[in-house]
N, C-alpha and C positions, 0 to 999 in steps of 0.2 A: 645902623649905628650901635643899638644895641645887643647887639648880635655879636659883632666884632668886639667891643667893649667885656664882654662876654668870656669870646674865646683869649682874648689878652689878661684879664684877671685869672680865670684857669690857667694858663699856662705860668704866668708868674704866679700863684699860690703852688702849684707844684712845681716849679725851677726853687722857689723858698723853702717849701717845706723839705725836698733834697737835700737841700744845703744845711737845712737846720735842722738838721731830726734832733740836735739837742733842747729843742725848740720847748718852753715850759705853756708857754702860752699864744694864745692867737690874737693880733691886737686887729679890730676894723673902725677905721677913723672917716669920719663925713666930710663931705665938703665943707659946714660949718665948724669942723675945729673941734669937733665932739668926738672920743673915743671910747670904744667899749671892748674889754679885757672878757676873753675865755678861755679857764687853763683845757689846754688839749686833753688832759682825763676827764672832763665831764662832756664832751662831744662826744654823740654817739654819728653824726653824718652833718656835713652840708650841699647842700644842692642849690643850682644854677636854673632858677626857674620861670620865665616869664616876664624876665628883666628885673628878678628879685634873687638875693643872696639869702636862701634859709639855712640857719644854725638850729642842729635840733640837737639839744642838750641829753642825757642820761636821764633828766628827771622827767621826762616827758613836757618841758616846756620847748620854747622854739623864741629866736628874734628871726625879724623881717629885715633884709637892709633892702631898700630901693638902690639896685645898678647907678640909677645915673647920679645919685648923690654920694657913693664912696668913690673917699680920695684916694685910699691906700687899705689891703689887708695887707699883712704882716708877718712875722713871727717873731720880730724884734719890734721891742716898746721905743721908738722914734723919739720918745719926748725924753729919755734916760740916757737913750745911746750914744756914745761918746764915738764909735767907730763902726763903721759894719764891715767886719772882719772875723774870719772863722781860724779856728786853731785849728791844725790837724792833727798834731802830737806833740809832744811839751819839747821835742828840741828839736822844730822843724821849724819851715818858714809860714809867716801872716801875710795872708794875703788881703789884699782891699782895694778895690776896683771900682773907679767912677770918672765919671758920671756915668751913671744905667735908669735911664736909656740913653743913650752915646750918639753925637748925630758929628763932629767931625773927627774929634779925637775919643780917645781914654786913657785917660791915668792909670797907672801901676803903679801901688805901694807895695813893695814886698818885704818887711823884716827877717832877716837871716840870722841866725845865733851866730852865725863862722862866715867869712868869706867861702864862696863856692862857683861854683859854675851852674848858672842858670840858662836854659832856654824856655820860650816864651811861642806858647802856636796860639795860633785864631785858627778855632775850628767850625766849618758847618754843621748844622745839625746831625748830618749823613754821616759825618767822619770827614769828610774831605779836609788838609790843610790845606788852609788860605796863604799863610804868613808863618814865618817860621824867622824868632832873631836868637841869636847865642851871647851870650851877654857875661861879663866878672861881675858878681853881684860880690860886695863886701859885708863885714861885718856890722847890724845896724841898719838901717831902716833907704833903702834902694826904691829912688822914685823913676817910673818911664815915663814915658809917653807914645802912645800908639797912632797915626793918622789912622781913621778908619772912614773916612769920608768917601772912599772911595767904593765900599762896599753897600750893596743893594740894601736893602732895607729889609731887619728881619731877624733870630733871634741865633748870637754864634755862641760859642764856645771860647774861654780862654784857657788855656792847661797851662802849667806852670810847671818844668821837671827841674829839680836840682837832683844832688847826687845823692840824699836821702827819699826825698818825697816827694808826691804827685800832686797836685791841687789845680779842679778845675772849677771851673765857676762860668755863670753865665751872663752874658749881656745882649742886650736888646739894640740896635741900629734903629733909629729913627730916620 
């Protein structure tokens, strides 16, 4: 259990830290509600060790988190954020994709500056397209909705192409 726990924190700490290289800091919050803040220039490493999450600082100190008691790491402060959505260029589309982890649907928010032509893949890990919809996405804020209940459990892809830019992001099938 802790093992898998494990390998799913790793792989979401790097599917986030991907997505957010604008990322100032790293939030890890407990099961009880408790959160502790490290801006990403004073980590020199962390490690996955023993069923423990060690941050080892620049100054040569270190915190412990015990696995089974975090709720979430981070790179977006959860108790401020208004949206978890990534800009890719100041006159492109926002994307914002939830619920992740996703067990029948997921939602699509997309904001567009201009009416456009959007398509929408779910992709496997491998590359393979799953799903593929063609879509008039207008000017202002374009909601979908994806069944994905039907797909295996496990972590896809969703790309986004309009006719300026690409945006892929990822989500987890429960």
């Amino acid at each position: 259990m802790i093992k898998k726990k494990l390998i799913t924190i790793s792989i979401l700490l790097l599917g986030f830290g991907l997505s957010a290289i604008h990322a100032q800091n790293l939030y890890v919050r407990d099961k009880g509600g408790y959160q502790t803040a490290f801006a990403i220039s004073n980590i020199n490493k962390i490690t996955f060790s023993e069923g423990n999450v060690i941050i080892n600082k620049i100054d040569k100190t270190e915190n412990n988190f015990d696995l089974i008691n975090i709720r979430y790491i981070n790179f977006i402060d959860l108790d401020t954020a208004t949206t978890i959505s990534y800009l890719i260029s100041e006159k492109s589309t926002l994307l914002m994709l939830y619920p992740n982890p996703a067990q029948d649907l997921i939602n699509i928010n997309l904001t567009a500056p201009n009416s456009q032509t959007t398509r929408i893949e779910i992709l496997s890990l491998s590359g393979n397209v799953i799903y593929v919809e063609q879509l008039k996405q207008t000017n202002g804020i374009n909601t979908y909705q994806l069944y994905v209940s039907m797909l295996p459990k496990g972590i896809y892809l969703c790309r986004i192409k309009t006719e300026k830019s690409v945006i892929t992001t990822k989500f987890l099938k429960d």
